[in-house]
NUSE-17071 format. One record per residue (C-alpha): residue number from 1; residue in three letters; x, y negated, z. Coordinates in nm, 2 decimals. Layout:
% NUSE-17071
NUM,ALA,X,Y,Z
...
END
This chain:
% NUSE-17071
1,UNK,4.13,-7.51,12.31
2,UNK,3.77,-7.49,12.23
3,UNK,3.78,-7.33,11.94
4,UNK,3.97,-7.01,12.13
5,UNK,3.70,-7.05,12.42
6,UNK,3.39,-7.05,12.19
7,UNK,3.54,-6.72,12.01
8,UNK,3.60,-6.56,12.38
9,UNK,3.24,-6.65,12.48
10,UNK,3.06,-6.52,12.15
11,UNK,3.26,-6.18,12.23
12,UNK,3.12,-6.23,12.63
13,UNK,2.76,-6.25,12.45
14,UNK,2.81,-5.95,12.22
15,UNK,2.88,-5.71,12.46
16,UNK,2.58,-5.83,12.68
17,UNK,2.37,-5.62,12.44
18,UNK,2.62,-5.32,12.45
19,UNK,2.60,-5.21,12.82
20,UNK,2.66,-5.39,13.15
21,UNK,3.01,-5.16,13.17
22,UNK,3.15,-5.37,12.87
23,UNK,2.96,-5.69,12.96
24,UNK,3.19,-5.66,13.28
25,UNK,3.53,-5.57,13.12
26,UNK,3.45,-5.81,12.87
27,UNK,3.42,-6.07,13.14
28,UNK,3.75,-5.95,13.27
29,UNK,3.90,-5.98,12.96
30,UNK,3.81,-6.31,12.92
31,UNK,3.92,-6.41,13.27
32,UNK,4.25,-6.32,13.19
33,UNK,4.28,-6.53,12.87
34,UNK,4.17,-6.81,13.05
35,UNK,4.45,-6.74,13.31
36,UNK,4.68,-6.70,13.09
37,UNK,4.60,-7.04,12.90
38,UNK,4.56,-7.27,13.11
39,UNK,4.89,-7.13,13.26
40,UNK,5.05,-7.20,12.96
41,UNK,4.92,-7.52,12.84
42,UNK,5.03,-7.64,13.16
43,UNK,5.42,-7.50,13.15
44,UNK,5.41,-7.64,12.83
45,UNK,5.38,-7.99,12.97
46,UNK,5.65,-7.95,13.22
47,UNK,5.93,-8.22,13.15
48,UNK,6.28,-8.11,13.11
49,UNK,6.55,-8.12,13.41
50,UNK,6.81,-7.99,13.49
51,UNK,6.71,-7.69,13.68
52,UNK,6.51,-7.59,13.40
53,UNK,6.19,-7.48,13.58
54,UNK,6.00,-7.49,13.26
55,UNK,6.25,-7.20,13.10
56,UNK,6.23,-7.03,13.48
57,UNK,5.86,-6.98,13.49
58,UNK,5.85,-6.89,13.12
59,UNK,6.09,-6.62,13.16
60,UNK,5.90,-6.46,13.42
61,UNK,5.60,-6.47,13.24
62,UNK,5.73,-6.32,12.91
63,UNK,5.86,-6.02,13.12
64,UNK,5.52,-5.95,13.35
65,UNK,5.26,-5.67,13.24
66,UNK,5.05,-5.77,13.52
67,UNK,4.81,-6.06,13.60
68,UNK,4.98,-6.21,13.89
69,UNK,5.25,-6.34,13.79
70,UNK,5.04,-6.55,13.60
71,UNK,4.87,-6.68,13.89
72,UNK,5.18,-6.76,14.10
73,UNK,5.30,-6.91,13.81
74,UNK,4.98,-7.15,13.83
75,UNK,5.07,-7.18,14.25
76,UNK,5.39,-7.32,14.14
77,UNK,5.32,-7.53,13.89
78,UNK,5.00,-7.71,14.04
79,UNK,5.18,-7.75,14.41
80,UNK,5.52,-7.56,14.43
81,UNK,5.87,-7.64,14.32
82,UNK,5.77,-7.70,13.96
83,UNK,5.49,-7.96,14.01
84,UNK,5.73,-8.24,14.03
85,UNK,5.79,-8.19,13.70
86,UNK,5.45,-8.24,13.54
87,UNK,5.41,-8.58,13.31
88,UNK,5.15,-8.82,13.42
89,UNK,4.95,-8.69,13.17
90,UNK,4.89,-8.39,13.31
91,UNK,4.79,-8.54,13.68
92,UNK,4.44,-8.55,13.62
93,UNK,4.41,-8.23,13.54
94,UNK,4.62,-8.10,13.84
95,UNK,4.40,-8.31,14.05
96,UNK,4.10,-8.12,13.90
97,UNK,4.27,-7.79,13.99
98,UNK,4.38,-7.90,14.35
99,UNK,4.12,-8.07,14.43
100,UNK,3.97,-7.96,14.77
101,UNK,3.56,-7.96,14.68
102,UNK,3.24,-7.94,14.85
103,UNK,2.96,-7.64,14.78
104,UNK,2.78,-7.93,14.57
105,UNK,3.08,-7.94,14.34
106,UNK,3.18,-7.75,14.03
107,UNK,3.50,-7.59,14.15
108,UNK,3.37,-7.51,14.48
109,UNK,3.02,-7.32,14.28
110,UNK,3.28,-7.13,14.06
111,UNK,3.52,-6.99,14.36
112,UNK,3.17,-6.90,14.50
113,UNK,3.02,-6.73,14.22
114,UNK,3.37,-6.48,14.25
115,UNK,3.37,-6.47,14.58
116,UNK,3.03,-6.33,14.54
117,UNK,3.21,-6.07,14.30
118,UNK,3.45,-5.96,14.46
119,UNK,3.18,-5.90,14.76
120,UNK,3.00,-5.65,14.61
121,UNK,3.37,-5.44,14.65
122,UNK,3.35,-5.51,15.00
123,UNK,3.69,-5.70,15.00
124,UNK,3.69,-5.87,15.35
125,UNK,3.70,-6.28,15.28
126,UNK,3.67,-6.43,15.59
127,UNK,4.03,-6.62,15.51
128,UNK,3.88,-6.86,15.27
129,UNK,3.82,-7.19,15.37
130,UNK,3.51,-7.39,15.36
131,UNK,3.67,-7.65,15.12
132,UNK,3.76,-7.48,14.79
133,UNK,4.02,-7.56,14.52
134,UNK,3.99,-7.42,14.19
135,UNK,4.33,-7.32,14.20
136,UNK,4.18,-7.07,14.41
137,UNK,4.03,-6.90,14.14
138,UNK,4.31,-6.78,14.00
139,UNK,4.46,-6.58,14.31
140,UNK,4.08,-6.46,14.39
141,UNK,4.06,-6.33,13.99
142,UNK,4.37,-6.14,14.01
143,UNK,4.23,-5.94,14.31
144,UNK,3.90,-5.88,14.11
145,UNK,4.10,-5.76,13.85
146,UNK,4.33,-5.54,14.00
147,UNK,4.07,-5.33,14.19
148,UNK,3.88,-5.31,13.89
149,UNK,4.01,-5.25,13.57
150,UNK,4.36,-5.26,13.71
151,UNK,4.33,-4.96,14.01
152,UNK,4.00,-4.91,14.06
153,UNK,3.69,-4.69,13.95
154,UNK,3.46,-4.92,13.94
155,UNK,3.05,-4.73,13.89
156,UNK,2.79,-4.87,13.67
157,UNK,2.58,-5.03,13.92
158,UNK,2.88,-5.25,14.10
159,UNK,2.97,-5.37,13.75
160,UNK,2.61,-5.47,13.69
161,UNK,2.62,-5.69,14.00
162,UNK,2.98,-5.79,13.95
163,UNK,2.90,-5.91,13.58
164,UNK,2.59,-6.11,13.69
165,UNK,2.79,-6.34,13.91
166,UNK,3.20,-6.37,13.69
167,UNK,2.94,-6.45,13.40
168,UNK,2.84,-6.78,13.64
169,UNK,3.16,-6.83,13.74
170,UNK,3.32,-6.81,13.40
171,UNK,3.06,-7.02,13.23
172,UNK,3.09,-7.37,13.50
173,UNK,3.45,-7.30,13.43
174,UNK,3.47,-7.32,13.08
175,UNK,3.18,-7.60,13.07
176,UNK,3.36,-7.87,13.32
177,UNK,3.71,-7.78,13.30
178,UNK,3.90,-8.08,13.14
179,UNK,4.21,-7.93,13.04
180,UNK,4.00,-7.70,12.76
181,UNK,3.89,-8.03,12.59
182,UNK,4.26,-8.22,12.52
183,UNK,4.32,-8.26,12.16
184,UNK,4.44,-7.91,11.99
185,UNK,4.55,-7.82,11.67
186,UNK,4.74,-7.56,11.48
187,UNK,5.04,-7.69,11.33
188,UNK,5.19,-7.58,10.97
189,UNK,5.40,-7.81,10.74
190,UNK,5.35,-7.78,10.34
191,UNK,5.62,-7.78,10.12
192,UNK,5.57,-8.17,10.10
193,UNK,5.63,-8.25,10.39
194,UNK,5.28,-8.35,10.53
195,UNK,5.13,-8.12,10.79
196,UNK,4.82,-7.86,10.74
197,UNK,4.64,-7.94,11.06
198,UNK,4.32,-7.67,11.23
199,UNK,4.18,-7.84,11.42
200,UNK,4.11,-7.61,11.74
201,UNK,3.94,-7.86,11.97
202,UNK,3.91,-8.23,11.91
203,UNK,4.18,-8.40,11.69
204,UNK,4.34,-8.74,11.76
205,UNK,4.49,-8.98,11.54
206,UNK,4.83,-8.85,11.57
207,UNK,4.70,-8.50,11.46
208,UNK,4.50,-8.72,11.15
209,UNK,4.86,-8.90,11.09
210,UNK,5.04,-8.58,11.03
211,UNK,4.80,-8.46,10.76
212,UNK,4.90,-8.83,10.54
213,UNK,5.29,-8.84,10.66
214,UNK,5.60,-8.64,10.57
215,UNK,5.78,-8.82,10.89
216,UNK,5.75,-8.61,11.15
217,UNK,5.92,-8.26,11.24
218,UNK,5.71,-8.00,11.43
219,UNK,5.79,-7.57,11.42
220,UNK,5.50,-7.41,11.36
221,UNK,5.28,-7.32,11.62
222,UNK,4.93,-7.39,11.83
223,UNK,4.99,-7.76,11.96
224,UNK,4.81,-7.97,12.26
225,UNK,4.82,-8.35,12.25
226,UNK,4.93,-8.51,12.62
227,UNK,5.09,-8.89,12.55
228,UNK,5.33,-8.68,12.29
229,UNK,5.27,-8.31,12.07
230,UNK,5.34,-8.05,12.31
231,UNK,5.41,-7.69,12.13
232,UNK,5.22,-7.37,12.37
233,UNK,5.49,-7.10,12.41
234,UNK,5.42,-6.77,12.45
235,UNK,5.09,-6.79,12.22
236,UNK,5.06,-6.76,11.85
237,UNK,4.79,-6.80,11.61
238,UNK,4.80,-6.89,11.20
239,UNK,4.68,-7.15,11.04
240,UNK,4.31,-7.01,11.00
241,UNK,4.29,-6.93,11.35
242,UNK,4.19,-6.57,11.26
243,UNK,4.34,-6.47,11.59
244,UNK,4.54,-6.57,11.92
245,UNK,4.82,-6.35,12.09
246,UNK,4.93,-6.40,12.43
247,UNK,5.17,-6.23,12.58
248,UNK,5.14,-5.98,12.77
249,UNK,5.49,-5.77,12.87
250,UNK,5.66,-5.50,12.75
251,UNK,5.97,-5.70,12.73
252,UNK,6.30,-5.54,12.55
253,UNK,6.60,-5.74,12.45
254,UNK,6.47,-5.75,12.09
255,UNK,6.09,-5.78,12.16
256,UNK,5.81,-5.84,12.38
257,UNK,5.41,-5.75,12.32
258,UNK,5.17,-6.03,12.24
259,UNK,4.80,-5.92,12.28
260,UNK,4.46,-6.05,12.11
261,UNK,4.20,-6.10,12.40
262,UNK,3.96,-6.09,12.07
263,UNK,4.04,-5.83,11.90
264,UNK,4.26,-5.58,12.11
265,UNK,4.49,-5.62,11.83
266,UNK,4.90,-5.61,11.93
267,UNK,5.21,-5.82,11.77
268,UNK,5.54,-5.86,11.90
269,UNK,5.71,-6.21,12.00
270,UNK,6.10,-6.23,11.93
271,UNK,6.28,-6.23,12.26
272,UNK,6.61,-6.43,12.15
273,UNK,6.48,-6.74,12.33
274,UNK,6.43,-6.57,12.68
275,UNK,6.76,-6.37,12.73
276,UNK,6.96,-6.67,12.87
277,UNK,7.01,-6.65,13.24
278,UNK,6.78,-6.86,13.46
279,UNK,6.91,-7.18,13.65
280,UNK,7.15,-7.43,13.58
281,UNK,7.37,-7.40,13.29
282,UNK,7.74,-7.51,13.20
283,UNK,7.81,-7.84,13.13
284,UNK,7.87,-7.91,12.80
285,UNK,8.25,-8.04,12.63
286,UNK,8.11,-8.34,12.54
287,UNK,7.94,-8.43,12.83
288,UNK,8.02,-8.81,12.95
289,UNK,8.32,-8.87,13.24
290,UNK,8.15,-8.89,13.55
291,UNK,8.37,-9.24,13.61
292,UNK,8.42,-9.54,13.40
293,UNK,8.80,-9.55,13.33
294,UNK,9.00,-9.84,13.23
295,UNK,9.11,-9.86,12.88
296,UNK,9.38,-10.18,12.73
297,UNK,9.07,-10.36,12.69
298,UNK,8.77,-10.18,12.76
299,UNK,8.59,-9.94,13.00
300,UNK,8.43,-9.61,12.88
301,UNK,8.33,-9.31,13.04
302,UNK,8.35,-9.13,12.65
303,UNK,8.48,-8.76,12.67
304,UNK,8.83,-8.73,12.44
305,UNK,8.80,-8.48,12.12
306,UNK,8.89,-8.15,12.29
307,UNK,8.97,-8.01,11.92
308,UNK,9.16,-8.05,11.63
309,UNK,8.95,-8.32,11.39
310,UNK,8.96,-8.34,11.04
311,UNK,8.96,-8.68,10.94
312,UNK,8.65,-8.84,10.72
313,UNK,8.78,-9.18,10.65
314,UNK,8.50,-9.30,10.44
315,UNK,8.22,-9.21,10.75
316,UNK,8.45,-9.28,10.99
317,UNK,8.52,-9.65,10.87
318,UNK,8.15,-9.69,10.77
319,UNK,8.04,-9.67,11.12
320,UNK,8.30,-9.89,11.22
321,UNK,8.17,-10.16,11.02
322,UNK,7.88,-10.13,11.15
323,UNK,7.98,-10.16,11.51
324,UNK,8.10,-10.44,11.48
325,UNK,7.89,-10.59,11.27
326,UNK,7.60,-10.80,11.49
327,UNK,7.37,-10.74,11.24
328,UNK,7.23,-10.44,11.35
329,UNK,7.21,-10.38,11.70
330,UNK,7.07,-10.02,11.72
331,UNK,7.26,-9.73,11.48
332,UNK,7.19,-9.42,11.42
333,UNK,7.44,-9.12,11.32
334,UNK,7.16,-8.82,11.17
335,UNK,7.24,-8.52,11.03
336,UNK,7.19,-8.17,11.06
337,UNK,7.38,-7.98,11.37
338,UNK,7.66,-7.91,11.34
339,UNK,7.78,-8.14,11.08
340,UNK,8.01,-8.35,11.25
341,UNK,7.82,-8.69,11.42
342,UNK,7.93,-8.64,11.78
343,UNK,8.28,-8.55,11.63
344,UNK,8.25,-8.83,11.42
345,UNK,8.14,-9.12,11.72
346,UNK,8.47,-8.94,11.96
347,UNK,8.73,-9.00,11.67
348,UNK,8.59,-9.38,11.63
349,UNK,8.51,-9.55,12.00
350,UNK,8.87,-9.51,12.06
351,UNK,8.97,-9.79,11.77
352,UNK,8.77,-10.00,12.00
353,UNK,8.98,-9.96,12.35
354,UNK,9.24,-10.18,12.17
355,UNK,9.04,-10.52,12.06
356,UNK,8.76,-10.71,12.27
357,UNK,8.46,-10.66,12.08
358,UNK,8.34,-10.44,12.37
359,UNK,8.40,-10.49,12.72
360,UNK,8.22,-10.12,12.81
361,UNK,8.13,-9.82,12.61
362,UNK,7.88,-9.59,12.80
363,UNK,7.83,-9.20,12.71
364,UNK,7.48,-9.08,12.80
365,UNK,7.49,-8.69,12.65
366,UNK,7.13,-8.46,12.60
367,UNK,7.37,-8.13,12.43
368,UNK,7.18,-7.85,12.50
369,UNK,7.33,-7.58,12.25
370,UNK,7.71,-7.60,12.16
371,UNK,7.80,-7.43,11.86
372,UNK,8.09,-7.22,11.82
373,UNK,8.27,-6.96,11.60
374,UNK,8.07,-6.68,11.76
375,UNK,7.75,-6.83,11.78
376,UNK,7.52,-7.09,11.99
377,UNK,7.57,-7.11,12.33
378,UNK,7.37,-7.31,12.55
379,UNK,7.47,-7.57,12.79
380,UNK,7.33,-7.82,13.05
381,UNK,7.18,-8.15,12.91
382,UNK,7.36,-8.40,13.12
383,UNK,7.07,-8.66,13.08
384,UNK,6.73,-8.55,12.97
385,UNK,6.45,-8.78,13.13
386,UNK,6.44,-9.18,13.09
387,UNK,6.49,-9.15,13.49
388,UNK,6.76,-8.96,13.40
389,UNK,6.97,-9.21,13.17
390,UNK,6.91,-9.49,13.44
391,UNK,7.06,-9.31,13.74
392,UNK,7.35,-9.17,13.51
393,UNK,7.42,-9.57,13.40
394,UNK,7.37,-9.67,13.79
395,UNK,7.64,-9.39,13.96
396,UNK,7.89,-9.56,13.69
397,UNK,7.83,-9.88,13.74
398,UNK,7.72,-9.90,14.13
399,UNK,7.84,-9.80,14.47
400,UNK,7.67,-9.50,14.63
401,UNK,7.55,-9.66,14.90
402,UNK,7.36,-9.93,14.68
403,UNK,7.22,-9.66,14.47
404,UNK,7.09,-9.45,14.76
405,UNK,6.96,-9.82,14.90
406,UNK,6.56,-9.77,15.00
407,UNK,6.35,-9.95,14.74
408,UNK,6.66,-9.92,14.48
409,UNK,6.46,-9.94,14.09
410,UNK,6.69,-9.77,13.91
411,UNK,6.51,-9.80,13.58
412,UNK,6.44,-10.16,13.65
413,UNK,6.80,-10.22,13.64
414,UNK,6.90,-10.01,13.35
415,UNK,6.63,-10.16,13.16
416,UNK,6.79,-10.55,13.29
417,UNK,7.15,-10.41,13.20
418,UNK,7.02,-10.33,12.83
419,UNK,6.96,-10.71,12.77
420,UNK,7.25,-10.83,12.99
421,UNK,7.51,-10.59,13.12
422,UNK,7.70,-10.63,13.45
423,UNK,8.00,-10.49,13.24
424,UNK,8.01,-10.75,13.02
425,UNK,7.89,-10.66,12.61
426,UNK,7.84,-10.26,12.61
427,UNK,7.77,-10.02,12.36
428,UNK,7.55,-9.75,12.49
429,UNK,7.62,-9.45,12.31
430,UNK,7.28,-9.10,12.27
431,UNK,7.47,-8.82,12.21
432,UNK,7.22,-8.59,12.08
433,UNK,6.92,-8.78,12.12
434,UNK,6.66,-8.55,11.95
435,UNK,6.69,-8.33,12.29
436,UNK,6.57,-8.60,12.50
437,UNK,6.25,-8.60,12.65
438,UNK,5.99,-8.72,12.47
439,UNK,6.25,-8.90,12.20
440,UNK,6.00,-9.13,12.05
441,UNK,5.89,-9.32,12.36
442,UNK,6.25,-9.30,12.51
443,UNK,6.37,-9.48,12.17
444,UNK,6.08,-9.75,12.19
445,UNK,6.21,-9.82,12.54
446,UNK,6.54,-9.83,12.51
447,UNK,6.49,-10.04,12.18
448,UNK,6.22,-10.29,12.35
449,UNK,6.52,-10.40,12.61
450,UNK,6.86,-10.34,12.41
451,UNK,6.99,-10.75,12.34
452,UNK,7.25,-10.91,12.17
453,UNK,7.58,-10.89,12.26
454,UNK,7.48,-10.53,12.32
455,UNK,7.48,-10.26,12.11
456,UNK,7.28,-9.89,12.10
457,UNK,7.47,-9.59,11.89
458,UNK,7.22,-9.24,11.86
459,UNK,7.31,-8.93,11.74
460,UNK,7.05,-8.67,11.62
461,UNK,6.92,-8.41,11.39
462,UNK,6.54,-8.55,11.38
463,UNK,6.48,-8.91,11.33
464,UNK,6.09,-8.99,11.44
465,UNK,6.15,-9.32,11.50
466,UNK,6.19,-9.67,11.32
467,UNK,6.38,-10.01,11.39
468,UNK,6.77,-9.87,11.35
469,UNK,6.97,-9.87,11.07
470,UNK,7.06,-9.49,10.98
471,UNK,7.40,-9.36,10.84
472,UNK,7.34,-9.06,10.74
473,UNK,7.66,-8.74,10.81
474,UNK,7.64,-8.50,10.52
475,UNK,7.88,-8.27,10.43
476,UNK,8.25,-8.30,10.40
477,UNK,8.42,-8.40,10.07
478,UNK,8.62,-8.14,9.89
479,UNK,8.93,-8.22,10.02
480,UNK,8.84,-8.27,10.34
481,UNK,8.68,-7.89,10.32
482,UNK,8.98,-7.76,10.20
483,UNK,9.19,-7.87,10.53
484,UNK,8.94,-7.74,10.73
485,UNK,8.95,-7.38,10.59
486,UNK,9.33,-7.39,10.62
487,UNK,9.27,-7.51,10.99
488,UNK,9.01,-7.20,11.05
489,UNK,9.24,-6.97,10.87
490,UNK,9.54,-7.03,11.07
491,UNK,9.30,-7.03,11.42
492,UNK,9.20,-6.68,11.28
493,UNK,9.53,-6.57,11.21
494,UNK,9.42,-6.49,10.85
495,UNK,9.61,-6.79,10.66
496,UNK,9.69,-6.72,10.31
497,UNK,9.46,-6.46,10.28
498,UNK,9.20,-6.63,10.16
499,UNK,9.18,-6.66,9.75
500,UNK,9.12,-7.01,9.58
501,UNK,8.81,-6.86,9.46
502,UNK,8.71,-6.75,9.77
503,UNK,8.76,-7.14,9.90
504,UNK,8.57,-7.28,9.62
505,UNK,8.30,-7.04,9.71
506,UNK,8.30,-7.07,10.11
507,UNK,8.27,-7.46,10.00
508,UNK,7.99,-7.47,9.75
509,UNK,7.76,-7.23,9.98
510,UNK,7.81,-7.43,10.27
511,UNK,7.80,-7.76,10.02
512,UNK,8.08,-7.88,10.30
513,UNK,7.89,-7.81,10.59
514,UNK,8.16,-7.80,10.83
515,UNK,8.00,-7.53,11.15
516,UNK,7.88,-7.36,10.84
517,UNK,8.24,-7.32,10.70
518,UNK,8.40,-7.20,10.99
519,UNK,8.11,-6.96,11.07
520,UNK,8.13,-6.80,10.67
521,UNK,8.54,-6.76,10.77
522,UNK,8.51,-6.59,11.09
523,UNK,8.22,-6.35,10.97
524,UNK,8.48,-6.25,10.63
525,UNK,8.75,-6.23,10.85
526,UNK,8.57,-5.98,11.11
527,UNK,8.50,-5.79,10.78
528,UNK,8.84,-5.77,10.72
529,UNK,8.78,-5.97,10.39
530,UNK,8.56,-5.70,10.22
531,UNK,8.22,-5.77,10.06
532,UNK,8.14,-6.06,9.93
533,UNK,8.05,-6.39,10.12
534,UNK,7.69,-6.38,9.93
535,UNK,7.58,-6.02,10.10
536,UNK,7.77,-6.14,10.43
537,UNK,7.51,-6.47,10.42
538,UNK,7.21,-6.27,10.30
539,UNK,7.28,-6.03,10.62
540,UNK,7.29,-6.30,10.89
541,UNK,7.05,-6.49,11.04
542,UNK,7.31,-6.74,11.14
543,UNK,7.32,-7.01,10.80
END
């Protein structure tokens, strides 16, 4: 983030020559961008689980007006509930945050420099241990803060004396912390398909691979580089970097402030993503059977199709084929969602409980969004983590007890049952496998261990990886459009009221799309059939 830091610094050193007043706000001002970033970058790193602790803290934050939040956010990511959640990646840095430090060291000389601060308002800091962490910092700012520009009146002299020692403390921060210096970019992809990378601290290879490739799918956004590309939430920029919002409260169900720390300047974030309740969500319909069951010939823990299918002979044979074909041992269903691939794998595994070409089929789902008739709804990814798919494959396959044995590796033996299975020749199935974490590495895993007579079937709307042999689910055929808008029309109650020239039109805008079909139906039908399905698209921000 050095870029962002060397912009808040030259703004430190212009006030210096405006009066010691603004020197100090300007100081506090900066302090709080720093709080607020490093916050971030490290939520931003949190893996995914089940609990969803990196959604929990960010839906705090996105609500909070004040400061200290932020730093209890930072308690509970570098120690608390959430830090068992970080990646590897980011241990070093906790460590650098946690450490406990001498008065020689450099996060010990910047708790001291605030301490020193926060003295000259006569606040009583006999609590604080010899031994300082920089986490420290954070809780001792927010007190600085708060009985400065937050509550207090704070006289021309004090600020003088204040500004002289957050300067010091500031400065060793920004010049030794770590964190500041990962690779950083801002991400936006051209119309062909290669990325426009600003660079906004040091660039890595990846970053310089994204400028020369069109294979890689990233939204838009400020971007740090940890083992993967991790997207910071709650801060945007453009692709000059002519400014940085965080947020910064205010929060409505529509929108929620975003602040420049550089220019005072105020946009407003889109508060869609942060309205879902906090905690576990509901599982999702086509979440694996917690149980293998026994089939005629073959055990699967598959969910059944809890809806009416239309049937797409052509795809569904195609992947048949290539089941059983031991040609290709890793396939890959992509398409966009909602298109029909996890439909699609339901309808076929069960042509396989009748012959003996596999002695196991085994579900492992990552759904995170469902998508009905009324819109998206979220739901509770069943696996998420590698750790995740190994214990999943374990509890099916072992006895309690033996799982819950001391020293029991479970990815060890999930990565031994992808060359030889103790259920005989299995077909492990991803169900949405783009919402795994960290997809790419997950893939080359899974891939570096999956053996002959075994067999690897992924679904997923982004495909960043190579090695598999893609089928590709596009749109229904004409016909097979047509049944489906008699089979939404008689869910809706509307049959027969649909024209023919309605049909052909509901079919060429959705170019067979099938979620997109049954959405353009129920939005004309809660219309009453009036207007035409153009305006009704142009007006929703659903297609």
């Amino acid at each position: 983030m050095k870029f962002f830091i060397d912009c808040l610094a030259r703004k430190i050193n212009t006030s210096k020559s405006d009066s010691d007043f603004a020197f100090f706000f300007n100081l506090l001002i900066a302090g709080e961008a720093l709080t607020k970033l490093i916050t971030l970058m490290i939520t931003a790193s949190l893996k995914k689980d089940v609990d969803r602790h990196q959604y929990r803290i960010l839906y705090g934050l996105v609500r909070t007006s004040g400061i200290g939040e932020w730093s209890r956010a930072i308690d509970d990511l570098l120690t608390g509930t959430a830090s068992q959640h970080l990646p590897e990646s980011m241990r070093v840095y906790q460590a650098e945050l946690t450490k406990k430090t001498t008065k020689d060291e450099w996060q010990s000389q910047a708790v001291y420099e605030l301490m020193e601060a926060l003295k000259c308002l006569k606040i009583n800091l006999e609590s604080i241990p010899e031994k300082k962490d920089l986490k420290l910092w954070f809780k001792l700012f927010t007190e600085l803060r708060n009985k400065t520009r937050g509550h207090g009146a704070t006289i021309t002299t004090t600020a003088s004396e204040m500004a002289f020692h957050l300067d010091k403390s500031l400065s060793i921060i920004l010049e030794n912390l770590s964190l500041l210096q990962v690779p950083a970019a801002y991400l936006k992809k051209n119309m062909n398909g290669k990325f426009r990378v600003t660079k906004i601290s040091t660039l890595n290879e990846h970053m310089e691979l994204l400028k020369r490739t069109d294979s890689f799918h990233y939204e838009e956004g400020v971007y740090i580089y940890l083992e993967k590309m991790i997207k910071i939430p709650l801060l945007k920029s453009d692709p000059d970097l002519s400014d940085f919002y965080l947020a910064n409260g205010n929060f409505s169900t529509v929108k929620y402030e975003m602040l420049s720390y550089l220019t005072d300047d105020i946009i407003y974030g889109n508060s869609e993503e942060y309205l879902a309740p906090k905690g576990q969500l509901p599982q999702s319909e086509s979440e694996g059977l917690g149980e293998l069951i026994a089939y005629e010939n073959c055990f699967s823990n598959v969910p059944g199709l809890s809806y009416e299918y239309i049937r797409r002979k052509a795809l569904e044979d195609e992947l048949y084929d290539l089941l059983v074909n031991d040609r290709h041992i890793v396939i890959t269903l992509l398409g966009r969602g909602g298109i029909g691939k996890t439909s699609l794998a339901l309808k076929v595994i069960p042509r396989f409980y009748e012959e003996k070409h596999f002695d196991a089929i085994i579900w492992f789902s990552s759904r995170d969004i469902e998508l009905s008739s009324s819109g998206i709804k979220l739901v509770n990814s069943n696996v998420i983590t590698q750790k995740d798919i190994a214990m999943y494959y374990a509890k099916l396959l072992k006895s309690e007890s033996e799982v819950n044995t001391k020293g029991f590796d479970a990815i060890s033996y999930f990565q031994s049952q992808l060359s030889n299975s103790d259920a005989g020749s299995t077909l492990f199935i991803f169900d949405n496998f783009e919402t795994i974490d960290n997809p790419v590495e997950t893939y080359k895993w899974v891939d570096t261990y999956i053996r002959h007579p075994n067999k690897m079937l992924i679904t997923t709307r982004l495909r960043d990886f190579k090695g598999d042999y893609p089928l590709q689910v596009q749109g229904m055929s004409y016909d097979e459009s047509m049944e489906l808008i008699l089979l939404t029309e008689k869910k809706l109650g509307i049959t027969g009221q649909l024209s023919i020239e309605s049909k052909e039109k509901i079919y060429n805008i959705s170019a067979g799309h099938p979620y997109i079909i049954k959405i353009l139906i129920g939005d004309f039908a809660k219309n009453k059939m009036k207007g035409s399905l153009e305006k009704l698209i142009a007006g929703s921000e659903r297609y």
